[in-house]
N, C-alpha and C positions, 0 to 999 in steps of 0.2 A: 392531437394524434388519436385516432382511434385504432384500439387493437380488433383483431379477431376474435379473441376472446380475451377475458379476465377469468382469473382462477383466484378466488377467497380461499386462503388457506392451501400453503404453500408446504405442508404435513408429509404425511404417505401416502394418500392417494392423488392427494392435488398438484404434487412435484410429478408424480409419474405420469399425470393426464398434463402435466406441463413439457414433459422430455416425449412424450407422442407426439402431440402437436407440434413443437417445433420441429420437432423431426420432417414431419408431412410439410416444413415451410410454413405455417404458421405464424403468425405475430402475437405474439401471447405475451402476457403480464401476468405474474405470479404475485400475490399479497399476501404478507404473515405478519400474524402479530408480535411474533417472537422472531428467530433468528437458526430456523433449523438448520442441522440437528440441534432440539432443545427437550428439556425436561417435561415441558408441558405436550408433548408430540404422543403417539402411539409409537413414534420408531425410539424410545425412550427405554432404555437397559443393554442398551447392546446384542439381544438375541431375541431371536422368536424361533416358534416350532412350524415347518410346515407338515400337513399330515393328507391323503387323499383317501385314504378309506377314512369317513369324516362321523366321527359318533357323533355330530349333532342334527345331521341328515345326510339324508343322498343329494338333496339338492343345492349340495357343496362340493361333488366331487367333479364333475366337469369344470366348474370356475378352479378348484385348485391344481387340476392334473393340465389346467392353461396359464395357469399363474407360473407352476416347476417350469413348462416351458418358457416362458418368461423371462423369469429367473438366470435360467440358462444363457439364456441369448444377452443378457446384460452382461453376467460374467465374462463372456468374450470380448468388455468394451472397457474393461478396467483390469487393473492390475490388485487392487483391492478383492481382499476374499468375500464372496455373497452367497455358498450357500457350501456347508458342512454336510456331508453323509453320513450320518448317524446313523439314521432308521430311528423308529419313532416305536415306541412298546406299549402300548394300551392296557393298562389294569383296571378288572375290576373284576363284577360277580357276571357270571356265565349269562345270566336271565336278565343283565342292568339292560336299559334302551340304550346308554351309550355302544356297551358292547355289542349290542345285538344289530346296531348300526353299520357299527366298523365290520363287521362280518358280513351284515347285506351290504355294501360298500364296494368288499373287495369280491363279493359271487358275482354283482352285476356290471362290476365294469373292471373283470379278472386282474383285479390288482395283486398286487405280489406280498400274503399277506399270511404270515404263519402261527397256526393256534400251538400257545404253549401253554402247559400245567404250572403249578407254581413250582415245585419242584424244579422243572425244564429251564425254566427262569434262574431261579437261582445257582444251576450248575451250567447256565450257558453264561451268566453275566456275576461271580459270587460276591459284587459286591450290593447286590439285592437280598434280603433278606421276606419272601412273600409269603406270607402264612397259607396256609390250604385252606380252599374253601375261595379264593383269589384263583383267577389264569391271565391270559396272557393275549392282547394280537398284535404281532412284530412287522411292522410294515418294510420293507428293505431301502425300498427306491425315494425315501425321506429322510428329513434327518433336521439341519439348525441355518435361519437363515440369518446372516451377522446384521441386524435392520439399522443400526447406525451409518454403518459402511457403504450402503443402498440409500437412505437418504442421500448424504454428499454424493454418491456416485450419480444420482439421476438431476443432484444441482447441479452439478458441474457439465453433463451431457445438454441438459436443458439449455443451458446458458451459450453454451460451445453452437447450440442447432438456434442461436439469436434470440431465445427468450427473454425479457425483463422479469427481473426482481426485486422486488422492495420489502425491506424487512424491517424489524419494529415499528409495524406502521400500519395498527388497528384502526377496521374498516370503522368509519362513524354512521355511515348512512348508505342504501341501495336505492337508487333510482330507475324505475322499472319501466317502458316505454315500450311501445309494440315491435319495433326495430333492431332495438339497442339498451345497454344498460348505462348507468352512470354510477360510478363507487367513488367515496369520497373518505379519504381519510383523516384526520388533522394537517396533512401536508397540501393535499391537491387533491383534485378530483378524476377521475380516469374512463374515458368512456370506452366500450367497445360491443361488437356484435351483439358476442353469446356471453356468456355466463354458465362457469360453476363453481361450485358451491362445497367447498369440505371442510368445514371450518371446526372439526372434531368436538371437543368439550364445548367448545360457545355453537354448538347446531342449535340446540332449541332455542334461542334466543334470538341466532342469526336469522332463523326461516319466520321466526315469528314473524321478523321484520320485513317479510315478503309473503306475508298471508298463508302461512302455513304453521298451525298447531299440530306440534308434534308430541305425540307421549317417553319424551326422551329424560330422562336419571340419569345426573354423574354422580360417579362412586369414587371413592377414596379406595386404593387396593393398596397392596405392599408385595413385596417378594425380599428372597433373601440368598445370602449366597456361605455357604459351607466349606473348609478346607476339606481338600478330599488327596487322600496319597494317587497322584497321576497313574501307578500302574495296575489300578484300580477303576480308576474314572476319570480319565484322559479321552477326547473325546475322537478318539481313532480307535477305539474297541469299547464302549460305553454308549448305552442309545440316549435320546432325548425320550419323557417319558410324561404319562397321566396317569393320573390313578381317578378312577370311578367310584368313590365308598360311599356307601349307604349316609352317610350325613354331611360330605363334602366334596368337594372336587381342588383336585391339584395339578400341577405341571411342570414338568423338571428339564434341566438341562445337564448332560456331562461337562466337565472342566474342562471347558473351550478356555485353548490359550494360555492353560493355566490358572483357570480364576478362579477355580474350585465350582461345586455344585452349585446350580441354582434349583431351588423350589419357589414356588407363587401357589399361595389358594385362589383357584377361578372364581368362586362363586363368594357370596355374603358381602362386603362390603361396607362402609359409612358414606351416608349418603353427603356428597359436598357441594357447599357454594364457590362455585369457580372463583366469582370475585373476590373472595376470600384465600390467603394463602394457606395452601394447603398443608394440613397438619404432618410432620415428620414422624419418620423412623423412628418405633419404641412408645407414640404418644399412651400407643393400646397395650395391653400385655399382649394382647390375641398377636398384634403384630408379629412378633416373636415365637412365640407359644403355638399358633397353627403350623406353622413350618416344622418348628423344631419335634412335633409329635412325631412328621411323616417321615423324619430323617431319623428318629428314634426307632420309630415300629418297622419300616419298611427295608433298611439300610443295615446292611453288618458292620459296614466300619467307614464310614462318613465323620468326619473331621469334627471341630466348633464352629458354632455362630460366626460369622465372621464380619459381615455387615448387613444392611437390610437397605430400603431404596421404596420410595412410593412415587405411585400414577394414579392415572384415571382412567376409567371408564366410562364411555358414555350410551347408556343399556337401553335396549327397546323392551318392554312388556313381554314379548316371545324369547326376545335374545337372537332373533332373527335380523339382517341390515332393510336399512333401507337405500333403494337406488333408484330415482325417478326420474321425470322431469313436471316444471310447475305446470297445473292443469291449466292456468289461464296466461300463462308465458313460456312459447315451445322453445324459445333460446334460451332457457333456462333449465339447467339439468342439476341434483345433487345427490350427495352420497353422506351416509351419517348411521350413528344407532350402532356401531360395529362389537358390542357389546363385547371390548375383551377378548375377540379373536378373526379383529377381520386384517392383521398387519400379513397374515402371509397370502393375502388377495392384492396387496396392492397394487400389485404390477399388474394383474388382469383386470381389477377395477380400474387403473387409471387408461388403462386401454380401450374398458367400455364407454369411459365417459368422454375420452376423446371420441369414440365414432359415435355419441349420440349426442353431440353437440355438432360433430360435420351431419347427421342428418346418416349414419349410415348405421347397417345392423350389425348390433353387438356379436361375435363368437360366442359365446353363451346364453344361456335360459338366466335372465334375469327376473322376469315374471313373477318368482315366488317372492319379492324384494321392495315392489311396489307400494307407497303406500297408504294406497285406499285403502290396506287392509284395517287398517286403526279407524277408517271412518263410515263402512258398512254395520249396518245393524241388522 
């Protein structure tokens, strides 16, 4: 049998560009190596932030203000929760490029986005604690998307619009033909049309194997999660939240559900060998000890430790994505490099990659994503 397409890595953007396709009638095959939702995924902790006035540039705010849509329109396909209104609060210093983003952000594409003093912060929300010399930009029409709940949700759509899936069942080899592909696992071999490619933590390895060097780092992260008194940080009057500081970056979540606060450091990491299992909760002090700072310094009255949880990352050189297709096989399209903030695109990424595997044009400026950028001198 041959499908219409194969989809390597059956994750967050590869299930979603599996629930479009079938949807358009499609014959699709989806392939994991694991069994999402699973640990080793980006949809891995239960929450993510989405945000559209986007401090890491402008040329994220059209892919994210199509993704909320998105978003949206799944939610009316399940009974399962997929996105929390929080609003999302931006910290840092007045003059940081993240803030100075978020603020070009929402002038040029009049998002709904309010500057506050630290002060303003701390008597709009008291259980922040922001020293002076820190402000504030409060996005409204944002907030927590539940990304566990979204994976299943877009299995189960996929499967229902005729999809195949196979799961625990690492690709061993890509057969690459001018027509068609062939994937071959330890089980069988699977032929079809097109091909893409998401295959998260194993992308540089995977593309190597189809003549493409990529400058792609996985990192070892962690996050952690706080008891927090609900009438305080319940997350129906509590925003999801960043902080910009001068020697770190963070990201927090209100007590969704109950679970108490989460914090994560974005940035630093250890750098890991996939094939290797990955080191646990606690192995670092830092583990611990990065969080517990920002929940000391920034928080009035923020609970204990309560547990902690690690991922990966898998980082480009910029911190930029990449989304292509192979320059010397046009049925061939993939997505990778999402360096630790591409889960709240996935619904618009797996949107793009279905229309550039049918051959039609993306809704968005993918352009800046491309990546000859790693191979111009």
């Amino acid at each position: 049998m041959q499908y219409d397409s194969i989809i390597v890595g059956a994750g967050s953007m590869g299930m979603a560009a599996g629930y479009y396709l079938a949807k358009q009638g499609k014959n699709i095959l989806l392939i994991d190596a694991g069994d999402p939702p699973h640990t080793e995924g980006s949809h891995h902790g239960e929450t993510r932030i989405i945000r559209h006035a986007y401090g890491e540039g402008e040329s994220y705010v059209e892919m994210a203000l199509r993704a909320q849509s998105l978003w949206e329109q799944l939610q009316e396909e399940t009974d399962r929760n997929i996105f929390v209104p929080t609003g999302v609060l931006n910290i840092g210093k007045e003059d940081s490029d993240f803030i100075q983003n978020v603020r070009n952000s929402a002038l040029n594409y009049q998002l709904d986005v309010e500057t506050l003093t630290a002060a303003d912060i701390n008597s709009k929300w008291p259980g922040f604690a922001i020293p002076a010399g820190l402000m504030g930009c409060y996005e409204v029409n944002t907030g927590v998307l539940m990304s566990e709940n979204i994976i299943k949700t877009y299995r189960e759509l996929a499967i229902k619009h005729g999809a195949v899936l196979k799961v625990n069942e690492p690709v061993t080899d890509i057969l690459m033909e001018e027509n068609k592909v062939t994937i071959s696992t330890e089980n069988q071999n699977y032929t079809g049309a097109t091909l893409i490619l998401t295959p998260g933590a194993y992308a540089k390895e995977t593309l190597a194997n189809i003549g493409l060097d990529l400058p792609l780092e996985t990192v070892r992260k962690t996050f952690s999660w706080f008891a927090a008194n609900e009438e305080w940080y319940a997350d129906d009057h509590f925003p999801a939240f960043s902080f910009a500081l001068d020697h770190a970056t963070y990201y927090g979540f209100p007590s969704v559900e109950g679970a108490g606060v989460k914090i994560g450091r974005h940035d630093g990491g250890m750098k890991r060998d996939i094939h290797q299992p990955i080191e646990p909760f606690g192995t670092y002090t830092e583990d611990k000890q990065d969080v517990s700072m920002v929940a000391d310094h920034y928080f009035s009255n923020i609970g204990d430790h309560q547990v902690g949880k690690v991922c990966t990352y898998t980082n480009t050189p910029d911190g930029d994505f990449i989304i292509d297709r192979h320059p010397d096989y046009q049925h061939i399209v993939f997505a990778c490099g999402f360096s630790g903030h591409g889960y709240k695109f996935s619904s618009v990424i797996g949107e793009t990659l279905a229309k550039l595997i049918a051959e039609e044009q993306p809704l968005v400026d993918i352009s800046p994503f491309a990546s000859e950028r790693f191979f111009t001198e």
